[in-house]
N, C-alpha and C positions, 0 to 999 in steps of 0.2 A: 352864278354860283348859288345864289339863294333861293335857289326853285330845283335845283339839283340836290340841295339841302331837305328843304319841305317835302319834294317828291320821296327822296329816300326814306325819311322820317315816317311820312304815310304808308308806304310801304310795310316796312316793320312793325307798325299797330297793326294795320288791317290784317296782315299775313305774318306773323311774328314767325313763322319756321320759314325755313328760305332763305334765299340770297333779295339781294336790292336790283342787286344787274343781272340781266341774261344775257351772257355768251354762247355763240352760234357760229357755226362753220360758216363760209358762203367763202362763193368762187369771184376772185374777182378781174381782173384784166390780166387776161394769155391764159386765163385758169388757172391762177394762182390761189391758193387758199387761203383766207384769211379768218380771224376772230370778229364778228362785227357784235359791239356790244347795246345793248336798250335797255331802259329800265323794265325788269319783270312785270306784266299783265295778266301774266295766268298764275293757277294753281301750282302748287312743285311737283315735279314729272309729268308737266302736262304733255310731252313728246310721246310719253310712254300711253296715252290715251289717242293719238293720234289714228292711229290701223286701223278701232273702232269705228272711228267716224268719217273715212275715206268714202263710201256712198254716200255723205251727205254733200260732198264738197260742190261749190254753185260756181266753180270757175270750171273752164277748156283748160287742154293743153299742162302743160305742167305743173303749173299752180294751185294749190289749195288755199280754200277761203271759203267761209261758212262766216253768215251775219250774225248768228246766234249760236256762235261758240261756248258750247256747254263749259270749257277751262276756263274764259276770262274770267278773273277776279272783277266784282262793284268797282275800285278804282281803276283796276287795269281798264274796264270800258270808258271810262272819261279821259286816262291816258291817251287811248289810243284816239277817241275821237277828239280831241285836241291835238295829237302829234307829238305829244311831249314824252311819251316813251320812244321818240326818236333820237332826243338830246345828246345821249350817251356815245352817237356815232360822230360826235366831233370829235371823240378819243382816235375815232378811225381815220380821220381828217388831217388831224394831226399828225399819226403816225405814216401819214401820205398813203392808206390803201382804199380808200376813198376819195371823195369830192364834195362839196356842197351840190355841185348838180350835176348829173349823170345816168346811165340807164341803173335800174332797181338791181344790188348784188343778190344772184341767186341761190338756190340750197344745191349742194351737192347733189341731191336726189333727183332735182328737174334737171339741172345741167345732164345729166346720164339719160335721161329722155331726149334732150337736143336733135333735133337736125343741124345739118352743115350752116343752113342758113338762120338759123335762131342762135348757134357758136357765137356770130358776126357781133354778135351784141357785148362777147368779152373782149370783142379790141380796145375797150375802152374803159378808163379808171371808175368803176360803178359811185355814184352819188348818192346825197341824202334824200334828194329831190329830184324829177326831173320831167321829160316831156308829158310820160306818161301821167305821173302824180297829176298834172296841171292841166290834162287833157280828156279827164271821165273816170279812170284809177281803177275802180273794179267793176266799173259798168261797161267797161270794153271788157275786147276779149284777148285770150293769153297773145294770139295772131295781130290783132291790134296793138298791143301793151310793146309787141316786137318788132315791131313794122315804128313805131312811134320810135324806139328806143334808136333805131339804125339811121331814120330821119335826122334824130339831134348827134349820132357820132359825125354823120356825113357835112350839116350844116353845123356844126359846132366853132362858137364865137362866143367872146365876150357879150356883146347885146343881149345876142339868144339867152346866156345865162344868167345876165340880169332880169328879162323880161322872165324868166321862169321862179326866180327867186322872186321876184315881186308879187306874180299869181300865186304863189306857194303861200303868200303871207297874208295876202287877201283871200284865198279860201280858208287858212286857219281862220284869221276872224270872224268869217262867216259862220253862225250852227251848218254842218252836214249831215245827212246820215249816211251811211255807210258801214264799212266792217271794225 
């Protein structure tokens, strides 16, 4: 609670117009839609700057991701390279349309690009974390991130998902770089 405190708190100096949380569509097992919520790391309407900057994006396949995201806010980037604008998806945890570990829930927009066999990836309750996070993240490719994801529906166990939470917690404490 006290870091969901301070987090929020920073928030509201650093960006004083705006919300604390970002709420976000994402699809999640059978295609169900749901709210998945994080603490804000962009500017406000940063969606709406999105279209702009679709040639810049450095991922395959459905996914967009650019390392030098003109929208992150100065905090949002230590948010994010810490993980802790993830926090907020324990609300989803709770609410059961999530998992601690799981494949990444997608946006409406990639799912609409799917093939039949990138689908396979919503039979299952999407996570906070999961193989893929703990296995290269954005240095693989969208093929990779999906081939990983159907790997842990298929071998999905208790161990598996403690050995996954465990690297999850040991790459936080590592510095990374990344997006």
């Amino acid at each position: 609670m006290p870091v969901f405190l301070l987090t929020s708190c920073i928030i509201k100096i650093s960006e004083p117009r705006g919300t604390v949380f970002f709420a976000q569509k994402r699809i999640g097992k059978n295609e169900k839609p749901f709210t998945m919520y994080k603490f804000r790391t962009m500017k406000m309407n940063a969606e709406n700057d999105l279209q702009s900057l679709l040639d810049q994006n450095e991922m395959d396949g459905a996914m967009f991701k650019i390392k030098k995201d003109p929208r992150v806010t100065k905090f949002g980037s230590f948010l994010r390279k810490t993980s802790i604008d993830e926090l907020p998806q324990l609300i989803n945890v709770l609410k059961g349309e999530m998992t601690l570990v799981g494949p990444r829930p997608p946006l409406p927009r990639e799912v609409a690009t799917y093939t039949s066999y990138e689908k396979l990836r919503l039979n299952a309750i999407p996570g906070c974390t999961g193989l893929w996070q703990v296995s290269g993240r954005n240095d693989l490719s969208f093929e990779e991130m999906v081939d990983l994801d159907l790997t842990y529906i298929n071998q999905s166990c208790l161990l598996l998902d403690f050995k996954i939470m465990l690297k999850t917690v040991l790459i936080l404490l590592v510095s990374r770089n990344g997006y």
